[in-house]
N, C-alpha and C positions, 0 to 999 in steps of 0.2 A: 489657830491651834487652841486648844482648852487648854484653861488652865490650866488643871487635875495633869494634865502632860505636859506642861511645860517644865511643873512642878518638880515630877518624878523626874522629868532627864536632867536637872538642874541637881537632883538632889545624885543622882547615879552618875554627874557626870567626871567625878574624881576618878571612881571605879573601871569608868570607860576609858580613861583616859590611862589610867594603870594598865590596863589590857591593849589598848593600843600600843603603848611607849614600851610593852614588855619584852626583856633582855632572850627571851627564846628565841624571837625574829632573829635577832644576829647572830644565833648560835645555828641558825638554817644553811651550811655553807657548803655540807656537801651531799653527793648522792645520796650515803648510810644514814647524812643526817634525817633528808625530808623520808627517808625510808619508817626508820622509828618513829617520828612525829606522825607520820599517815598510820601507822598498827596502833599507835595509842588513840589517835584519834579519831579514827574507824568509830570506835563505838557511840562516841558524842552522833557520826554524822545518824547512825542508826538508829539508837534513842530517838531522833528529833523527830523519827515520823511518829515515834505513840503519842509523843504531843499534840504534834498535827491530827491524828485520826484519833484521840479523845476530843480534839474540838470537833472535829469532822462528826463524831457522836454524839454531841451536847446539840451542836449547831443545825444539824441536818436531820433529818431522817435515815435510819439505816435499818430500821427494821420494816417487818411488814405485822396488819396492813400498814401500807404509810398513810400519814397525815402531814397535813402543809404546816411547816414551823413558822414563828410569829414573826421573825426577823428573817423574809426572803436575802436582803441584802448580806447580812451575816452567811447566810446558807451559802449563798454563789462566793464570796469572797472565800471563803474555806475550801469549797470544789474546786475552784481554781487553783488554790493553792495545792488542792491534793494531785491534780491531772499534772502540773509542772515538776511535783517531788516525785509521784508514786511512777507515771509515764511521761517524761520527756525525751526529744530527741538526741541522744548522743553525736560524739560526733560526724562519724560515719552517717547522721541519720536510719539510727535503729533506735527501735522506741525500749526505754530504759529507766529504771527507779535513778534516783542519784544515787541513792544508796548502790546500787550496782554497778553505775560507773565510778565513782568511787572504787569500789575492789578492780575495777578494770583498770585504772590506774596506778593501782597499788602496785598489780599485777606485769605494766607496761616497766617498772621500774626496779621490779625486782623487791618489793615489801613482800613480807611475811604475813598470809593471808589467814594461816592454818589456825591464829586464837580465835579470830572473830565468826571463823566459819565453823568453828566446835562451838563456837556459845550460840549462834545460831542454830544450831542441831541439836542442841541441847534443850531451847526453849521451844523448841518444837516439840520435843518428848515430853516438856514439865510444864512448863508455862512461868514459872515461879524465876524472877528477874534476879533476885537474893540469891536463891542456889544456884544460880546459874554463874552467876559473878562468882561466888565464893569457889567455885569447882576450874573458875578462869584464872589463870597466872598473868595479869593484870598488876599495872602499878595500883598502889592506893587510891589514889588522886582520878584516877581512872573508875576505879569502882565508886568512888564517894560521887562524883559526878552524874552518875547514870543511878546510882542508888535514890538523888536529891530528885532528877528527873521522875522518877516513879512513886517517887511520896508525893509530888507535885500531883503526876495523873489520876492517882488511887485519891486524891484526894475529891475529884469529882466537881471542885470547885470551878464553874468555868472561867470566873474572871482570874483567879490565879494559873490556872492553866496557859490563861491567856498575857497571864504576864509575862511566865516564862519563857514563852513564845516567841514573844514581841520584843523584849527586853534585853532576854538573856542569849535570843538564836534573833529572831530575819534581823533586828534592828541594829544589832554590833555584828553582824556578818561583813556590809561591806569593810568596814574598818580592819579586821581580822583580816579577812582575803584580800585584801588590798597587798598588807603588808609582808603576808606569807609570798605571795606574789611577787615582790621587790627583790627579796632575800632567797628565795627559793629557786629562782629562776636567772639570777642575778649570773654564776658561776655556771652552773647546769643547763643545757640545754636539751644534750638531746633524751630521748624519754622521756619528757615533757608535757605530752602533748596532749593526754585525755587527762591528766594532772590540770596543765594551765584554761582548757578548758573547761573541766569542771569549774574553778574554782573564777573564769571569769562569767560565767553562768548564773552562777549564782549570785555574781555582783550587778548583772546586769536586772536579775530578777529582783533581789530580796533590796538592793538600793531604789531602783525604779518603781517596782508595782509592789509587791508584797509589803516591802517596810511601811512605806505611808500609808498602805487600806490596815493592817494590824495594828498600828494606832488606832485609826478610828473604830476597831473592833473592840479595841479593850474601852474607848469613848462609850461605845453603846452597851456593851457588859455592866460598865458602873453608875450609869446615871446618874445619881446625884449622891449617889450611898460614899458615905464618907466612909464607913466600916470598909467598904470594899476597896476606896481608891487606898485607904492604907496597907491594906493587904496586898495590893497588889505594887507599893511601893516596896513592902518589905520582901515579897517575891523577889522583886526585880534584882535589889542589891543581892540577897543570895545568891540569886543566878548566877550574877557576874561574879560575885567573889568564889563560888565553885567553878566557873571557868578559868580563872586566874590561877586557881589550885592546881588545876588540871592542865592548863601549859607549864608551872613550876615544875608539876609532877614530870612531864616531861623534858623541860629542861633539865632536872637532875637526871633523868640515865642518859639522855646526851652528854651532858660532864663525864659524868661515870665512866663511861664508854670510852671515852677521848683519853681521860685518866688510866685504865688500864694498856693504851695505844705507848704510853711514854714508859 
């Protein structure tokens, strides 16, 4: 392992570990619960591909004509990662975004699809992530989230891009999905099932292949530049401390909710 990474997960690893041990997990206990947690969280999973496809941008070629980029190795580790998010096999085996089995799941369980599918219609018509949010009845914590995501992309910067990536989505994915998985599934079974496979999907992916090659991406983004490996420390910890926000955020209208029940 490089240092430069041993470093940063040592320095994030209080953060991580706050996101792991975080009191939402227990408050996952019933249907309505994982219902709101999936409509708030829709948007994180949606976000996470402009991530991916500004690296996919930096890293590849995607215009014409094309020309061969310097770092083949960088180029195929981002293709692959884009064939597994953008087309993979559902469970039925039909080829599918996660992003789409995700709302298939939503869907299997009775979530309310109808915000994410107006903000996606909407940035269809505009493009602009701001207005779109602002026009979206969205928690805060929820817009702050996907807001930090696009200052992140607009910034152009690949190795911060690539921190956020690494950092703040494949590298603390399996830990998150582990533990939604425990709690979530725990009481609930049936309607489960494009749910629990989404979400063991992605543990089998972003723990096994994705997490350890986006390491070594952000390894080769920074070479020796100290400037960068700082930045992309400080990247990181925002990430996670806007994830953190953003299950709070969602743990208060689960309370809220529970609270108006009594």
């Amino acid at each position: 392992m490089n240092p430069n990474i041993d470093f940063i997960e040592n320095e994030i690893a209080p953060l991580r570990a706050q996101l792991k041990n975080h009191s939402l997990y227990k408050n996952l206990q019933s249907l309505h619960d994982v219902r709101l947690f999936m409509e708030n969280h829709v948007f994180a999973v949606w976000d996470f591909m402009s991530l991916l496809k500004a690296l996919q941008i930096e890293l590849t070629t995607v215009t014409t004509p094309w020309v061969p980029r310097k770092n083949a190795v960088l180029a195929r580790f981002i293709n692959e990662i884009t064939v597994a998010e953008e087309s993979d096999f559902d469970k039925d085996g039909v080829v599918k975004s996660h992003f789409e089995m995700y709302l298939d799941a939503m869907r299997e369980i009775g979530a309310d699809t109808s915000k994410i599918n107006a903000f996606i219609k909407q940035i269809e018509l505009e493009a602009s992530v701001e207005n779109c949010l602002e026009k979206t009845s969205i928690h805060t914590t929820v817009k702050d989230f996907v807001s930090y995501t696009f200052q992140i992309v607009d910034s152009k910067e690949t190795h911060k891009i690539a921190s956020a990536f690494t950092f703040g989505r494949e590298d603390v994915i399996p830990d998150m999905f582990l533990k939604i998985v425990a709690e979530a599934t725990s009481e609930q079974h049936i309607g489960f099932e494009s749910f629990t496979y989404y979400l063991n999907r992605h543990i089998e992916l972003d723990g096994d292949e994705h997490g350890p090659l986006s390491l070594q991406m952000v390894t080769e983004l920074c070479g020796n530049d100290a400037q960068k490996w700082a930045e992309v420390l400080e990247v990181a910890k925002k990430s996670l401390e806007v994830r953190i926000q953003l299950w709070s955020g969602i743990e208060e209208e689960l309370k809220r909710f529970k609270q108006e029940l009594v």
